[in-house]
C-alpha positions, 0 to 999 in steps of 0.5 A: 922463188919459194917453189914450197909455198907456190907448191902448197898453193896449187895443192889448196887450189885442188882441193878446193876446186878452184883454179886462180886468175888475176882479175886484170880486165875491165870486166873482171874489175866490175864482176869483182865489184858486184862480187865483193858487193854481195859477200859484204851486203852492201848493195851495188850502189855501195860496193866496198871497192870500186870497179875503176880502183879495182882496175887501178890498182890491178894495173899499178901491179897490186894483187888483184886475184879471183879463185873460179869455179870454171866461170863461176866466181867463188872468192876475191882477194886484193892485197896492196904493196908497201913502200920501198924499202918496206918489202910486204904487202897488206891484204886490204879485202878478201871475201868468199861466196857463202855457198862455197864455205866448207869448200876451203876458197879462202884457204886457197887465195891466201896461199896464192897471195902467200906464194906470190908475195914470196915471189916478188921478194917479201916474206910478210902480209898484214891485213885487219879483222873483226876481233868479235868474228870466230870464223876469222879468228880461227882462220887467220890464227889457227888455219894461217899460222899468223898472230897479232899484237896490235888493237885499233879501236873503231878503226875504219869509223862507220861501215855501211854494210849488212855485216857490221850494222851500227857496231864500232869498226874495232880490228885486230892488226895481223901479221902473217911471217910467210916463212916463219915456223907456225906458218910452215907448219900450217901451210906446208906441213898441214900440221895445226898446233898441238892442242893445249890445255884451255887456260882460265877465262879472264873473259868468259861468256854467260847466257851469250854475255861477256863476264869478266872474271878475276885471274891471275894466271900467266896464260889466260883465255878472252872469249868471244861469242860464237856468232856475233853475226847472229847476236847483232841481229837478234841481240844487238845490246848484248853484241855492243856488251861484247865490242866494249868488254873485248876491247877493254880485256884483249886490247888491255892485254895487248897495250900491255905487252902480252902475247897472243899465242893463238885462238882455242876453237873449241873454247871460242877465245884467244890465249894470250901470255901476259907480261911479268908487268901484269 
């Protein structure tokens, strides 16, 4: 058992004011099911996950975890294990009550979920996320210490949600290496990544819209909007302009072999290495 891990768990529980209970209940299945239907808008005719899966999967020994505010349910996280063989677990989906943000909820689960699987033997979680999303980009690369060098385009086909409307389901595939020294230094030691130069943009952004930009440096910049939410809603041409531009540069980028090493939050972009083959 790695007690660090499970330490800094509990210390992030602190902070945040939350305390975590596995949601193993029937009744813990449907308030997780409204809960994870109102932080994706779905509506309750259409939740992301079911009552009865969510209680399934709790049963079959899944990680099925809710962080309250005494009764109050703030953040859900539910990750499923590999096959023998293949110890890690992907993170399926997560969500965070949007009054509780800035309160660090998200941070929290993912610590537990970090130190449970450490417990149980593995030292690796993987999980999707919109590549257009900042908040998570920053979260998952800069707060987590995770990376990622695998692109899928539309990947979940159609979602009928309130957050990604008609856009394509493209994702960025995670890989977090529990123990690996981004992610100590990120989680354990609370030291975030030394700042670094921000390198030229090979995407950069105008007037809220992607222009690519010819470079010819090793390390470049991919950037992305600041708010895709807000373009999808007032601005959807532009936010679709974004969906085909990234995934032509960064998914580019990736089949190519280059390495991202991290998001900039400041200049709103991945940094990507690229290969002596570029």
């Amino acid at each position: 058992m790695d007690l660090s891990a499970r330490m800094s768990a509990a210390k992030a529980a602190g902070k945040s004011g939350v305390r975590m209970a596995a949601l193993e209940s029937m009744a813990d299945a449907f308030a997780c099911e409204r809960f994870l239907s109102e932080v994706w808008r779905t509506g309750p005719d259409h939740p992301p996950i079911a009552a009865d899966v969510v209680k399934a999967m709790a049963d079959a020994g899944s990680y099925v975890m809710g962080a309250f505010d005494g009764d109050l349910l703030l953040g859900a996280c539910i990750g499923l294990w590999g096959p023998p063989g293949r110890p890690g677990m992907h993170s399926h989906i997560a969500g965070v009550d949007a009054e509780a943000r800035g309160r660090e909820v998200g941070f929290a689960l993912k610590l537990d979920q970090r130190a449970h699987v450490l417990e149980n033997g593995a030292d690796r979680i993987t999980w999707t996320f919109d590549p257009l999303v900042a908040r998570n980009a920053h979260f998952n690369l800069g707060k987590l210490g995770g990376t990622a060098d695998e692109y899928l385009i539309d990947y979940y086909g159609p979602l009928s949600d309130g957050l990604n409307h008609e856009d394509e389901s493209d994702r960025l595939l995670l890989r977090w290496d529990l123990l690996g020294e981004r992610t100590l230094a990120a989680c354990d030691d609370n030291r975030p990544a030394p700042a670094a130069p921000v390198p030229p943009a090979l995407l950069d952004i105008e007037d809220d819209r992607p222009v690519s930009r010819p470079c010819g440096e090793e390390t470049v910049l991919v950037a992305i909007p600041p708010d895709i939410d807000h373009l999808r809603i007032r601005r959807p041409s532009i936010a679709r302009d974004w969906r085909l531009a990234v995934r032509e540069t960064l998914g580019a980028l990736l089949a190519d072999g280059a390495r991202l090493t991290g998001f900039d939050k400041a200049a709103c972009g991945y940094v990507l290495t690229r290969g002596e083959g570029r």
